[in-house]
DRENDO-302245 format. One line per 5 residues: number of its first residue (from 0); their letters; for each residue x, y, z of N, C-alpha, C, O, CB. Coordinates in Angstrom, 3 decimals. Glycine has a CB too. Example, Ala and Ser with C-alpha at 12.3 -4.5 7.8 and 13.67 -1.06 7.14 Angstrom:
BEGIN
0> AS> 13.190 -5.690 7.800 12.300 -4.500 7.800 13.200 -3.300 7.800 14.236 -3.319 8.465 11.308 -4.473 9.046; 12.850 -2.250 7.080 13.670 -1.060 7.140 12.900 0.030 7.870 13.409 1.138 8.039 14.084 -0.598 5.725;
// end
This chain:
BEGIN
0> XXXXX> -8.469 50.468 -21.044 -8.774 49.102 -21.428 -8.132 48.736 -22.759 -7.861 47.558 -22.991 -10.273 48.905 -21.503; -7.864 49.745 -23.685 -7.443 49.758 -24.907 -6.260 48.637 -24.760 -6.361 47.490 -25.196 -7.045 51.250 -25.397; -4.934 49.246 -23.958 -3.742 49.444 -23.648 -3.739 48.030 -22.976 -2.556 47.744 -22.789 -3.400 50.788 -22.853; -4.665 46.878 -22.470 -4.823 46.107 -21.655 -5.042 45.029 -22.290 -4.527 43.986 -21.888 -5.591 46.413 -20.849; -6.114 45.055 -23.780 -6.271 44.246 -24.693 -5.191 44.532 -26.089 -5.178 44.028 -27.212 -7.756 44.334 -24.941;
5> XXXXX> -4.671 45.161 -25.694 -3.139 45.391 -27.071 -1.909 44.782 -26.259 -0.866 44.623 -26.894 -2.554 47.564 -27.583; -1.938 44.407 -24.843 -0.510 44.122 -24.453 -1.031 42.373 -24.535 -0.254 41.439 -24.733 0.171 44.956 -22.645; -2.625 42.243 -24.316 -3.104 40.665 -24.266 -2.875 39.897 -25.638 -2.818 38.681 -25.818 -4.784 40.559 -23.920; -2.724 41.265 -26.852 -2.740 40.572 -27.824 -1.535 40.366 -28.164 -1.190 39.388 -28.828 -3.420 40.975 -28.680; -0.666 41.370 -27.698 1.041 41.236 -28.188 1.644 40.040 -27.273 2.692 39.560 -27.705 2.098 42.888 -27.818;
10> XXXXX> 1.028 39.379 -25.829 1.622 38.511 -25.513 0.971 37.116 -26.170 1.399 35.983 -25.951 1.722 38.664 -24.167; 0.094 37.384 -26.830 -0.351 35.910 -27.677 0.014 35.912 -29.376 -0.301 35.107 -30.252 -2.263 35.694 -27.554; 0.668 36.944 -29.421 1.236 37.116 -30.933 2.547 36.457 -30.724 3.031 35.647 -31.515 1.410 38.796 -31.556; 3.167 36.895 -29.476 4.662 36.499 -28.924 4.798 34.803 -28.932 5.633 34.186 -29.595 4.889 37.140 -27.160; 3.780 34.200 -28.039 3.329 33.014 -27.688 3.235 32.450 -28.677 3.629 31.284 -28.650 2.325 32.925 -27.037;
15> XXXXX> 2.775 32.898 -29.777 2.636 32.182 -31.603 4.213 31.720 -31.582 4.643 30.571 -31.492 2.204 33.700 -33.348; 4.867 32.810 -31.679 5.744 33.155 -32.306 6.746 31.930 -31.860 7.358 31.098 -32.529 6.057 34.608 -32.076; 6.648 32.189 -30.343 7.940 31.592 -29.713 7.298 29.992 -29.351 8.167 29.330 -28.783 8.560 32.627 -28.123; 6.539 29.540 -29.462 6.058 28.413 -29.275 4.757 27.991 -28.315 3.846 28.817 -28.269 7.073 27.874 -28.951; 4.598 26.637 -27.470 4.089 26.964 -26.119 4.592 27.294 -24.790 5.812 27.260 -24.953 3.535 26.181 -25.876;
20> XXXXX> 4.407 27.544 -23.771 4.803 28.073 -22.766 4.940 26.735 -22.100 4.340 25.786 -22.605 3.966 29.171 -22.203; 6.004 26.474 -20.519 5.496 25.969 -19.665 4.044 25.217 -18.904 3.433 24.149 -18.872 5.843 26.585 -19.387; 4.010 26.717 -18.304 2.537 26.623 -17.646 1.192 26.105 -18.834 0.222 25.484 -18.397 2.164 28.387 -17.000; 1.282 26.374 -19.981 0.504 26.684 -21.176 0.212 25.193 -21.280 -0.921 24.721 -21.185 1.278 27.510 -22.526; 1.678 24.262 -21.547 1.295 22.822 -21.833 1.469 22.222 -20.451 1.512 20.997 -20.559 2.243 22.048 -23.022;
25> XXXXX> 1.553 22.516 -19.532 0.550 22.058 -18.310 -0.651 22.355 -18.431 -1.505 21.502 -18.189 0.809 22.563 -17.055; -0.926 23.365 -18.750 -2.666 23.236 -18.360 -3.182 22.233 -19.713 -4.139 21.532 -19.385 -3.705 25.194 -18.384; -2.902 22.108 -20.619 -2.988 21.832 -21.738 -3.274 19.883 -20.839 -4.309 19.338 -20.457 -1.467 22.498 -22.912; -2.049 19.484 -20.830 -1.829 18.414 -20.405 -2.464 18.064 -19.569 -2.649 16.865 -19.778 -0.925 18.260 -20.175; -3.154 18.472 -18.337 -3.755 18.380 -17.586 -5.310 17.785 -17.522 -5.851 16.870 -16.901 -3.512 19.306 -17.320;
30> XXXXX> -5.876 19.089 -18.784 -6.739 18.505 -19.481 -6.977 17.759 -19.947 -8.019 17.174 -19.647 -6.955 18.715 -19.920; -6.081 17.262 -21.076 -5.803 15.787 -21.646 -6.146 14.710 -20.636 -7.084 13.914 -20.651 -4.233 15.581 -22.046; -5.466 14.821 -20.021 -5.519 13.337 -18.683 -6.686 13.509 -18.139 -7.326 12.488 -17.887 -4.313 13.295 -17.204; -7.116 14.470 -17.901 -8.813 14.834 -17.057 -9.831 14.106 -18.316 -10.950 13.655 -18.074 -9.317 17.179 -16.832; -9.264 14.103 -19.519 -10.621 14.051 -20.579 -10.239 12.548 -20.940 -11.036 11.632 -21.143 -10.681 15.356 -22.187;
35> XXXXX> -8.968 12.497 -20.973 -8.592 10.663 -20.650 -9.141 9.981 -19.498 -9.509 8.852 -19.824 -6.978 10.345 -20.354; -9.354 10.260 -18.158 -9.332 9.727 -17.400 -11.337 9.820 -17.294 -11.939 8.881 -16.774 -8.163 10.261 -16.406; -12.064 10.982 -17.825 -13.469 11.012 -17.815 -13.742 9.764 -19.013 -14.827 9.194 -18.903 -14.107 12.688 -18.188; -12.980 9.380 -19.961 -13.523 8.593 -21.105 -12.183 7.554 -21.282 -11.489 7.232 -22.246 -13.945 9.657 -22.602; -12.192 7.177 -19.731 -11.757 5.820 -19.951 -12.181 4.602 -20.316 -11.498 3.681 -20.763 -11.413 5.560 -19.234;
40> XXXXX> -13.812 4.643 -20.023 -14.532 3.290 -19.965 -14.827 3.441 -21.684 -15.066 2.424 -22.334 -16.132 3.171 -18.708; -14.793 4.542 -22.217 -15.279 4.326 -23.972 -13.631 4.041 -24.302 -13.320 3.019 -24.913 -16.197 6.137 -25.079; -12.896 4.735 -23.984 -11.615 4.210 -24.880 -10.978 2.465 -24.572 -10.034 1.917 -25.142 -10.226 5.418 -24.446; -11.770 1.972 -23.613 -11.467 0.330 -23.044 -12.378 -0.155 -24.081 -12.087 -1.266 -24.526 -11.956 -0.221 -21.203; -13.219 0.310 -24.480 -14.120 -0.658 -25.438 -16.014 -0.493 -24.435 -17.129 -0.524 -24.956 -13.134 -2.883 -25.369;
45> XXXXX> -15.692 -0.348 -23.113 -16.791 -0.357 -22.618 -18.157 0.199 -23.040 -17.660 0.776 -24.007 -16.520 0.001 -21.746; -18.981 0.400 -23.101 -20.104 1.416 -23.603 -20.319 1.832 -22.681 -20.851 1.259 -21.731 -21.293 1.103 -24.241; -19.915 3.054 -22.748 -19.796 4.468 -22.048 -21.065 5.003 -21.806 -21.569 5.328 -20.730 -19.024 5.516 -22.865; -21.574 5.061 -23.084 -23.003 6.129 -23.873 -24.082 5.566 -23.269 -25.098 6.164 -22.917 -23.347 6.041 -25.790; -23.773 4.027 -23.114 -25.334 3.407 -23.142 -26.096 3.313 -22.003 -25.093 3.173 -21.302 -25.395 2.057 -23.585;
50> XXXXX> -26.885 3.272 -21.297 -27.729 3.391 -20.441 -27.037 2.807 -18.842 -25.866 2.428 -18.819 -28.986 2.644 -21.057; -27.563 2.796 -18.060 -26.858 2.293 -17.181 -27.210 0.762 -16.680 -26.626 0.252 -15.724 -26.905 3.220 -16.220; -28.125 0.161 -17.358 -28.447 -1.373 -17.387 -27.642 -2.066 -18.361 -26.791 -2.920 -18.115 -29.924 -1.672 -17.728; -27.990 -1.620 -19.495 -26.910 -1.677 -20.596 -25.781 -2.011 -20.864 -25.314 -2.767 -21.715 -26.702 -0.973 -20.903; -25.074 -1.003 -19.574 -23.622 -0.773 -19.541 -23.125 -2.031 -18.387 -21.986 -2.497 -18.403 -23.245 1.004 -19.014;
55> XXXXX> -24.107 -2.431 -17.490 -23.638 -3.493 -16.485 -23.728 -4.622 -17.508 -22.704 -5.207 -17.860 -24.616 -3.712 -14.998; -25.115 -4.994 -18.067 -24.960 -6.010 -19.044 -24.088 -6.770 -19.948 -24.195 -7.954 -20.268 -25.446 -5.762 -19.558; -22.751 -5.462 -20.499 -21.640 -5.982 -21.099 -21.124 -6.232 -19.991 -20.784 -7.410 -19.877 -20.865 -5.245 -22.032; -20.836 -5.275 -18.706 -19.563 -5.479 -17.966 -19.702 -7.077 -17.456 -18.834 -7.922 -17.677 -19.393 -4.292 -16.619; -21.034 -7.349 -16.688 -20.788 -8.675 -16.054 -21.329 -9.668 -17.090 -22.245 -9.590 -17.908 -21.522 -8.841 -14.574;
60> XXXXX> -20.274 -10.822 -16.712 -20.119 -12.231 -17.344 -21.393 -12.491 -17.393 -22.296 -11.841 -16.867 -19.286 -13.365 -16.606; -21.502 -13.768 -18.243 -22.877 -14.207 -18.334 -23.249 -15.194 -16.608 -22.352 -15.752 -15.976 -22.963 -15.326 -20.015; -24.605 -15.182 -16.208 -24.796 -14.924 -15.047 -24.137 -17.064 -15.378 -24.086 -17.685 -16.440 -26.660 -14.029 -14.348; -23.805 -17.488 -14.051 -23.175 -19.073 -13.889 -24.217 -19.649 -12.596 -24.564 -19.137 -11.532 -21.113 -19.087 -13.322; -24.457 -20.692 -13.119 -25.497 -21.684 -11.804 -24.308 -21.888 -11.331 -23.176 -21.630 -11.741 -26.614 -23.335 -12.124;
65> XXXXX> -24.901 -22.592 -10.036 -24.071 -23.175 -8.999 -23.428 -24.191 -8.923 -22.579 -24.511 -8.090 -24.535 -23.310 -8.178; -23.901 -24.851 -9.989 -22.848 -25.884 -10.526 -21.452 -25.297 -10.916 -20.480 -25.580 -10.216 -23.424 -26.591 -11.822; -21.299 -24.356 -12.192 -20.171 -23.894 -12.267 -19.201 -23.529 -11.537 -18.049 -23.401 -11.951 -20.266 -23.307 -12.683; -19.584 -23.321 -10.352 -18.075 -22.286 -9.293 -18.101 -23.292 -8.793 -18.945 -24.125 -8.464 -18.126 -20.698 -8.093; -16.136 -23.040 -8.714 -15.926 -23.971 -7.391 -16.262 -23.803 -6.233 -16.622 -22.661 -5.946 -14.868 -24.189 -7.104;
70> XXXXX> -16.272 -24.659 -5.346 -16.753 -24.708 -3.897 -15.513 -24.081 -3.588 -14.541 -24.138 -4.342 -17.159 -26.209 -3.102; -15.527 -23.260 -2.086 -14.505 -22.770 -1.364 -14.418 -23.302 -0.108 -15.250 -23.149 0.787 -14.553 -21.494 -1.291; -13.413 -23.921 -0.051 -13.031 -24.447 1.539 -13.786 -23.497 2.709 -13.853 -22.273 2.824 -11.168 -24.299 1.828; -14.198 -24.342 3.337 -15.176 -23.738 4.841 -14.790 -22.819 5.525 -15.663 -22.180 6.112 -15.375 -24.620 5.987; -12.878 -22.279 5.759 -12.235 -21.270 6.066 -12.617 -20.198 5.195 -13.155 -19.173 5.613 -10.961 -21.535 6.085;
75> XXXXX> -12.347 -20.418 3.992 -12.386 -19.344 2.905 -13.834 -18.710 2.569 -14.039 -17.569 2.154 -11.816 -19.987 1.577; -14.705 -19.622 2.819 -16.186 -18.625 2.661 -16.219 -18.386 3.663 -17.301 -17.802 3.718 -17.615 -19.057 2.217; -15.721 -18.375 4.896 -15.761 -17.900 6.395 -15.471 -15.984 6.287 -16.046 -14.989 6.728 -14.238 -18.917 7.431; -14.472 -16.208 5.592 -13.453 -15.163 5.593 -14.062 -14.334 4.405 -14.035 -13.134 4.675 -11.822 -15.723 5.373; -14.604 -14.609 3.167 -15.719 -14.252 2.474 -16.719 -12.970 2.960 -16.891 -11.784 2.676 -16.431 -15.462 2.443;
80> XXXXX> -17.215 -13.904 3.798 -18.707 -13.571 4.966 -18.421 -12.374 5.666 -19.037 -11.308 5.677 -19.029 -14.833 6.347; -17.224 -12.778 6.341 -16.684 -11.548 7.211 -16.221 -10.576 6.550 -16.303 -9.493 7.128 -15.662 -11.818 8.089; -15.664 -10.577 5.324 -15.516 -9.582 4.370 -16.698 -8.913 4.148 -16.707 -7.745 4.536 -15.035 -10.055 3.205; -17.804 -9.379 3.575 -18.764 -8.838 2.712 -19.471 -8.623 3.936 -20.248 -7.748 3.556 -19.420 -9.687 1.458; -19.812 -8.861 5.447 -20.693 -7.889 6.504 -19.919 -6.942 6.661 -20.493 -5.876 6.883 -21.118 -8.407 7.944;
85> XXXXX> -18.468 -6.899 6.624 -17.716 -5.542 7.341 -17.964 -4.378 6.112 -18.179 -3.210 6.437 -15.696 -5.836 7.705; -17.928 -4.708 4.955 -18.151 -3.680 3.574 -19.503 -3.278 3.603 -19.623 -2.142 3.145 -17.888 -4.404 2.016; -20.795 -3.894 4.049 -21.910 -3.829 3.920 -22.156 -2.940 5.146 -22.976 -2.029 5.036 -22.524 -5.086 3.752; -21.520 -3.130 6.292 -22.029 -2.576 7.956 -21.144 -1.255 7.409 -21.707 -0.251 7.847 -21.339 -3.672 9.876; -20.111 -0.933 6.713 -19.793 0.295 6.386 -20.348 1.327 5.467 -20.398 2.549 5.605 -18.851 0.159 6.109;
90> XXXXX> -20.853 0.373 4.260 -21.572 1.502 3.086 -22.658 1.111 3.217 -23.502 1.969 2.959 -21.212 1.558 1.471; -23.158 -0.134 3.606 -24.766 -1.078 3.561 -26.100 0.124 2.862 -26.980 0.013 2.008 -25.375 -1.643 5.772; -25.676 1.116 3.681 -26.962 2.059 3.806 -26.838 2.842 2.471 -27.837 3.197 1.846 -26.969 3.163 5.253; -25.315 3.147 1.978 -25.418 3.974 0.342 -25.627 3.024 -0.949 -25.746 3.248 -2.153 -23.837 4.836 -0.048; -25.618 1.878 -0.157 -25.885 0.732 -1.337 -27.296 0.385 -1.703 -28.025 0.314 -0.714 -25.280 -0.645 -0.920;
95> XXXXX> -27.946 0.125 -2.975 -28.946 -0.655 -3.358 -28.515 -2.160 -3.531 -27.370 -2.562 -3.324 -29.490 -0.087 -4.554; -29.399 -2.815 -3.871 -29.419 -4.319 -3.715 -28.572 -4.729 -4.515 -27.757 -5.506 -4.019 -30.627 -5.020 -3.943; -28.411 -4.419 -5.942 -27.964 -4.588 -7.198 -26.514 -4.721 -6.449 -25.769 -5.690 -6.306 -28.322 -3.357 -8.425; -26.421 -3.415 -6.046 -24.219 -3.103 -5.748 -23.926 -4.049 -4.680 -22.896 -4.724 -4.646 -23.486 -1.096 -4.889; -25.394 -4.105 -3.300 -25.024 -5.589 -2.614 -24.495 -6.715 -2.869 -23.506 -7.384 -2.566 -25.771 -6.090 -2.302;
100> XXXXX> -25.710 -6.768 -3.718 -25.308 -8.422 -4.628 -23.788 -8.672 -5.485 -23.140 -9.706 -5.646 -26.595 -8.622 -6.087; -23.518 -7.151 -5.984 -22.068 -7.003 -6.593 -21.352 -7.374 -5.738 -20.913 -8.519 -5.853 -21.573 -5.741 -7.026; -20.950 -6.551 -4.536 -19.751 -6.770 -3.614 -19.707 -7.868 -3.375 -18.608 -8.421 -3.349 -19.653 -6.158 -2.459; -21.143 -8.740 -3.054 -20.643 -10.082 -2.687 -20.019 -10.900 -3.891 -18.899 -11.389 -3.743 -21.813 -10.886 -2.077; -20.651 -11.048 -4.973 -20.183 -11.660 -6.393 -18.467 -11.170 -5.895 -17.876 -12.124 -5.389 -21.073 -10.717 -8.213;
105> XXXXX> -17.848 -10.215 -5.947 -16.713 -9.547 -6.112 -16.018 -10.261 -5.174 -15.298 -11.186 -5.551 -16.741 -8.093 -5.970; -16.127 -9.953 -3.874 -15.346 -10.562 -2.786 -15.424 -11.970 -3.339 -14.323 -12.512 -3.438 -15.948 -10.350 -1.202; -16.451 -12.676 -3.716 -16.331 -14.459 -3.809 -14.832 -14.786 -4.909 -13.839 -15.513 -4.887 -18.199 -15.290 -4.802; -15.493 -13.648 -5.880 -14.033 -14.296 -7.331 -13.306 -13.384 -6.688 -12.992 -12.743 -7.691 -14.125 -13.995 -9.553; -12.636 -12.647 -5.557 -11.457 -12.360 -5.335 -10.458 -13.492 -4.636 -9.268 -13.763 -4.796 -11.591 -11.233 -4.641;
110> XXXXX> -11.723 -14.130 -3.613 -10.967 -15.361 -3.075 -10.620 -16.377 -3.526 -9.942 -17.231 -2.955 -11.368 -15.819 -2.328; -10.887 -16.394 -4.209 -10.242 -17.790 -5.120 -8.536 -17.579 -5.666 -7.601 -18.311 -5.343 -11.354 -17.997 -6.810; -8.478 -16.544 -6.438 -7.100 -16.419 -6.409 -6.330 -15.764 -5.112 -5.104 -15.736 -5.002 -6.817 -15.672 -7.563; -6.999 -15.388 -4.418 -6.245 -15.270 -2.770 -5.794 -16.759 -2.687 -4.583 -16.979 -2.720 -7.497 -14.795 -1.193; -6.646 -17.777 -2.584 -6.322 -18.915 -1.960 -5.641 -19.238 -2.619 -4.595 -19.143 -1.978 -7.062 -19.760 -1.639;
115> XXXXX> -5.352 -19.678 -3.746 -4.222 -19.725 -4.637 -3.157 -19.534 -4.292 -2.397 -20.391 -3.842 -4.245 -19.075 -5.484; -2.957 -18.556 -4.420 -1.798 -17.353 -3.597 -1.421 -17.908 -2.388 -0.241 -18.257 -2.372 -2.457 -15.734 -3.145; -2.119 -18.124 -1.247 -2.019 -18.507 -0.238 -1.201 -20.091 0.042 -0.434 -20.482 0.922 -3.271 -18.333 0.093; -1.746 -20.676 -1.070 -1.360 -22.462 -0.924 0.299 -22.383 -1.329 0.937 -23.315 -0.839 -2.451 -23.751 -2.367; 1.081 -21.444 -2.124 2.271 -21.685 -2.554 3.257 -21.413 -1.328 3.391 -20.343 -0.734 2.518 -20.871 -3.788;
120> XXXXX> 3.942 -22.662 -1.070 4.266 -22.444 -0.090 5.911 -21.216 -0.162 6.651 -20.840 -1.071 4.272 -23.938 0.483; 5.862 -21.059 0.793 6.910 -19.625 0.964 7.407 -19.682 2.507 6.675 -19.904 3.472 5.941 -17.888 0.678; 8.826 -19.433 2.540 9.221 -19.112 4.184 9.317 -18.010 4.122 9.079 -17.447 3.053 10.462 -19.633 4.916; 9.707 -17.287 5.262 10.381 -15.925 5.165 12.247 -15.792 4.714 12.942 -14.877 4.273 10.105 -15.294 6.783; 12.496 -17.163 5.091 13.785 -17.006 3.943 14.292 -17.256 2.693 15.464 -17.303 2.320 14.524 -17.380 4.201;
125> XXXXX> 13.163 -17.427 2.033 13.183 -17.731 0.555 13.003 -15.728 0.246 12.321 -14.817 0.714 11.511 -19.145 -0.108; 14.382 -15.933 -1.105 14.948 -15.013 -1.137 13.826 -14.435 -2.648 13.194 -15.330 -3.210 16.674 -15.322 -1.129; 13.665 -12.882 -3.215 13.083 -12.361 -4.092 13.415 -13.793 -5.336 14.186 -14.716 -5.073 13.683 -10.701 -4.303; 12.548 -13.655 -6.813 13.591 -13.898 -7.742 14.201 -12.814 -8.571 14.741 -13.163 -9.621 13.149 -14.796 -8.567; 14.193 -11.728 -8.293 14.764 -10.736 -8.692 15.314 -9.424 -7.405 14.676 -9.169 -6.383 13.741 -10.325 -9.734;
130> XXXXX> 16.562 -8.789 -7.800 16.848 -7.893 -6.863 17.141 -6.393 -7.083 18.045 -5.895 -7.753 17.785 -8.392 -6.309; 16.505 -5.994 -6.612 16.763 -4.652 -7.424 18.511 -3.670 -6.987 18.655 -3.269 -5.832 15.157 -3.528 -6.901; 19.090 -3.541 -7.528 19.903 -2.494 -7.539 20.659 -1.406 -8.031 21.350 -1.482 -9.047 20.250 -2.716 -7.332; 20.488 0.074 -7.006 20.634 0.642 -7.373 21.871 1.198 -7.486 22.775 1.146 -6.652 19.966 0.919 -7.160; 21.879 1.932 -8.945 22.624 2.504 -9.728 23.665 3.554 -8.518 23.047 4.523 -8.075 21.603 3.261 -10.936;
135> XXXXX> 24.862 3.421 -8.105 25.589 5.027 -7.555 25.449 5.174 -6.201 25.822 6.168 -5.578 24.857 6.479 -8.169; 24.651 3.716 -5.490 24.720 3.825 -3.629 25.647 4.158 -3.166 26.626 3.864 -3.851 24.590 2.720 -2.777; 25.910 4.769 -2.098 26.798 5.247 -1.632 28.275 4.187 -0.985 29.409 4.619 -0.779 26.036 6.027 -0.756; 27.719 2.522 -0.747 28.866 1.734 -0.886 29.084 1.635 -2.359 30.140 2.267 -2.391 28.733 0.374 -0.203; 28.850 1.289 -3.666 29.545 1.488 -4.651 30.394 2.862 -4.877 31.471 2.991 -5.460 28.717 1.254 -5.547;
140> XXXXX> 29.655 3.766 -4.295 30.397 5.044 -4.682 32.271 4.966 -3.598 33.448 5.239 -3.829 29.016 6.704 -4.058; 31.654 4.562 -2.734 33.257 4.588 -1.858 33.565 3.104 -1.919 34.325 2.708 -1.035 33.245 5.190 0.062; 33.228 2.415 -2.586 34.321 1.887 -3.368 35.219 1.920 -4.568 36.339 1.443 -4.751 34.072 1.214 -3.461; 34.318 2.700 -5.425 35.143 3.164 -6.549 35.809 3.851 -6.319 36.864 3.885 -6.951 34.740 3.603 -7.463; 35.496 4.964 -5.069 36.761 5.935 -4.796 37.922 5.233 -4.384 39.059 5.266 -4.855 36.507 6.984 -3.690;
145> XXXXX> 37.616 4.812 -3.757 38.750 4.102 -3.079 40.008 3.720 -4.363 41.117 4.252 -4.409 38.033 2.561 -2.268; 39.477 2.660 -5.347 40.047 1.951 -5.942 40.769 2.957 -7.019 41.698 2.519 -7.697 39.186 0.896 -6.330; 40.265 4.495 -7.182 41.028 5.338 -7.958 42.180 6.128 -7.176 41.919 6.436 -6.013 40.098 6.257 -8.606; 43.412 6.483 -7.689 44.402 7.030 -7.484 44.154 8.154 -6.683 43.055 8.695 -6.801 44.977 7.224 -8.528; 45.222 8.742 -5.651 44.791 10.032 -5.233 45.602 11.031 -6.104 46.712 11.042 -6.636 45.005 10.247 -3.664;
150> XXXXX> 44.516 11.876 -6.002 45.321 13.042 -7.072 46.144 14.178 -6.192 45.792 14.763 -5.167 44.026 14.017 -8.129; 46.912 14.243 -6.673 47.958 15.384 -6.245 47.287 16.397 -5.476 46.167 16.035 -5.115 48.655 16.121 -7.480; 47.519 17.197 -5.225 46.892 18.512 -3.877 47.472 19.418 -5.343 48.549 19.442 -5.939 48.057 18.850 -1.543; 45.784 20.303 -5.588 46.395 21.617 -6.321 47.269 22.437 -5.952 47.565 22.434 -4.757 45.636 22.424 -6.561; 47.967 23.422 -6.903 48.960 23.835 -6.430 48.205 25.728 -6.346 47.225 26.120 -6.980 50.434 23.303 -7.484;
155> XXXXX> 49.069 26.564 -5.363 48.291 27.751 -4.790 48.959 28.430 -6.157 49.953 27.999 -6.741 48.661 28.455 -2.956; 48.125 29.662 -6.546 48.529 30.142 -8.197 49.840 31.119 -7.082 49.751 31.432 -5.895 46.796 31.411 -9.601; 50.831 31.340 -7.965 51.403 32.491 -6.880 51.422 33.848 -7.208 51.469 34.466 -8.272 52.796 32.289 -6.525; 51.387 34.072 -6.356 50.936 35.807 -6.614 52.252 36.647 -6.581 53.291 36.169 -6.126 49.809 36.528 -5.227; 52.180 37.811 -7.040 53.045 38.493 -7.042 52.815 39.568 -5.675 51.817 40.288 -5.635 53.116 38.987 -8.415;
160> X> 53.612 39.580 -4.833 53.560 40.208 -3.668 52.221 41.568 -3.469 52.123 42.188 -2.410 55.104 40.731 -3.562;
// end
């Protein structure tokens, strides 16, 4: 065991020496993002810490009468409805009332900028406003060949018999 904890220590004396490893700042990194990604809602500003009433209290807006929202065209709360039974007939049963009442709140302010979205009119031949292209496709590439000179045929070294 001696011989087992003297080679553990000479490869972490080495590891000083020579820097970090590969694998070393992967795992390293890994962590990072795991401990980023567990304390995302405190590094957004959210309150993380605070209770779990608490913590909905900042998240949702202050509650709005029914005066405030717009009305949604008779299609669009149609489509609403049918949203929020198909989400409910799927999780209905892991849900409490509270997350009920959420999904529906949620689906309602999603449709609104759907419909939005929806009203601008668009064909299918109205073109991107941007196009992406890439760098070295294989028609740029044989065209540049093309347009360069051909080079001579190497010559065979000659050998001596």
């Amino acid at each position: 065991m001696n011989r087992s904890r003297s080679s553990k220590a000479r490869a972490r004396d080495k590891e000083k020496k020579e820097g970090i490893s590969r694998r070393e700042f992967a795992a390293r990194a890994t962590v990072a993002a795991a401990a980023v990604a567990a304390n995302a809602g405190a590094l957004m500003g959210a309150a993380a810490v605070l209770p779990a009433a608490g913590a909905r209290a900042l998240a949702e807006p202050a509650p709005q009468t029914s005066g405030d929202k717009p009305k949604l065209p008779p299609a669009a709360q149609a489509e609403v409805d049918a949203k929020v039974a198909e989400i409910l007939r799927r999780y209905g049963a892991k849900l409490s009332e509270e997350q009920k009442a959420d999904v529906r709140r949620m689906v309602r302010e999603a449709q609104e900028p759907l419909e939005t979205l929806r009203a601008f009119p668009l064909e299918n031949s109205d073109e991107p406003a941007t196009v992406l292209h890439l760098a070295g496709t294989p028609a740029r590439r044989a065209a540049t060949d093309a347009a360069k000179p051909a080079a001579a045929p190497a010559k065979k070294p000659s050998g001596g018999a």
